[in-house]
C-alpha positions as CSV (number, residue, x, y, z in Angstrom):
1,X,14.6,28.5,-47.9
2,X,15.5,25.2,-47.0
3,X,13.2,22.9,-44.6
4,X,15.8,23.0,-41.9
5,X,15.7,26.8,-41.3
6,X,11.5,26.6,-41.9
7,X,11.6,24.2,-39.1
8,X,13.9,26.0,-36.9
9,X,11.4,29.6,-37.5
10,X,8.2,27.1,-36.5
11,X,10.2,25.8,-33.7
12,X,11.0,29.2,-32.6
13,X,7.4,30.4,-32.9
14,X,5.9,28.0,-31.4
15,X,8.3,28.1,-28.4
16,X,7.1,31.9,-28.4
17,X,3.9,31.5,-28.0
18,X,4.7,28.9,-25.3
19,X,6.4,31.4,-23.4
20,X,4.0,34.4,-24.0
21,X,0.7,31.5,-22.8
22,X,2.8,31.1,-19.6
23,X,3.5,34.8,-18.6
24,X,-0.1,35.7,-19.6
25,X,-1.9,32.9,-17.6
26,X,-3.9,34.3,-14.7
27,X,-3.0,33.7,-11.1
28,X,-5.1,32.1,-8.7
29,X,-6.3,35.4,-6.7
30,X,-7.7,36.4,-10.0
31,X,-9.3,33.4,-11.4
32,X,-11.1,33.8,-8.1
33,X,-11.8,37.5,-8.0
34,X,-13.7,36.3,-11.9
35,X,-15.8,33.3,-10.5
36,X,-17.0,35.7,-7.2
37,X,-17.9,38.3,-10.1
38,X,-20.0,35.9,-11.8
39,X,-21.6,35.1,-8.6
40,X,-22.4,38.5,-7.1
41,X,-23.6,39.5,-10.9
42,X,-25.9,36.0,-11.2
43,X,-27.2,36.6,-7.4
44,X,-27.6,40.1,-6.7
45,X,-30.6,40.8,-9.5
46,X,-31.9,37.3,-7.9
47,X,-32.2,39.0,-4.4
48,X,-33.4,42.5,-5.8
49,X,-36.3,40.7,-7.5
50,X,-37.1,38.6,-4.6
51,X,-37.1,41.9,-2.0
52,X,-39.3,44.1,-5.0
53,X,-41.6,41.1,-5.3
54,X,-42.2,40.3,-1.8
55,X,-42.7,44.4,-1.3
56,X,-45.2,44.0,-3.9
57,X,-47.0,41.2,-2.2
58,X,-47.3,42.6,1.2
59,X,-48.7,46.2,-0.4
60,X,-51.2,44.1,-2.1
61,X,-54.3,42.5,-0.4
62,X,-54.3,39.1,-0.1
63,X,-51.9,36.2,1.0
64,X,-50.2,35.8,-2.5
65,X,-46.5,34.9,-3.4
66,X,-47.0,35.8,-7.2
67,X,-45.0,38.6,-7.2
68,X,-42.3,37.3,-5.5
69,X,-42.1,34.5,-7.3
70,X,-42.4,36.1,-11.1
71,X,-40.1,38.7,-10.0
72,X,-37.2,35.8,-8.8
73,X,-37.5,34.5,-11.6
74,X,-37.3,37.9,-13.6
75,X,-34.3,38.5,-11.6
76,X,-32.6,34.6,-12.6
77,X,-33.4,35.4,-16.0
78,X,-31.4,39.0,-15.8
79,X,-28.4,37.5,-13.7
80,X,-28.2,34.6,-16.7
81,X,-27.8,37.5,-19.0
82,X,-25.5,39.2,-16.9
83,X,-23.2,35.9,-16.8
84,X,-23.6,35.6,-20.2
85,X,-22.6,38.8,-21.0
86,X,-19.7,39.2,-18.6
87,X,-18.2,35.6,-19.6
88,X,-18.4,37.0,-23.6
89,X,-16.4,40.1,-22.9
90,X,-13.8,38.5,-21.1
91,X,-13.6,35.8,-24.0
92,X,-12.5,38.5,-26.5
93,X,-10.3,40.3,-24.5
């Protein structure tokens, strides 16, 4: 095979590829549909632990914010995992 028609087959390959990137690039409406999934999967185990702590304080005696506070941060660590986990999948997909 001579290096002209390797060349023209890289060419060709390459302009392929081009084509296929630009047809499977994601529109707008869903790169924004992604970023409110990150949010609503970063925030919601934030609020949940925030509610169960604060439910905790107030069955408790006493004037206390620990379990509000070790719960919200139970509940950032969890959403972090979930954006973590969520940004993973849709890297191998």
């Amino acid at each position: 095979m001579s290096e002209q028609e390797e060349l023209e087959k890289q060419v060709a390959r390459q302009a392929g590829r081009m084509k296929q990137a630009e047809k499977d690039r994601p529109t707008l409406l869903a790169q924004t549909s992604y970023i409110g999934t990150l949010g609503l999967v970063f925030v919601l185990p934030v609020i949940a632990g925030a509610y169960f702590g604060n439910w905790l304080d107030e069955k408790f005696s006493g004037y206390s914010v620990r379990w509000t506070l070790g719960f919200l941060l139970l509940g950032a660590i969890c959403g972090g995992f979930n954006v973590y986990f969520l940004i993973g999948k849709g890297d191998k997909s």
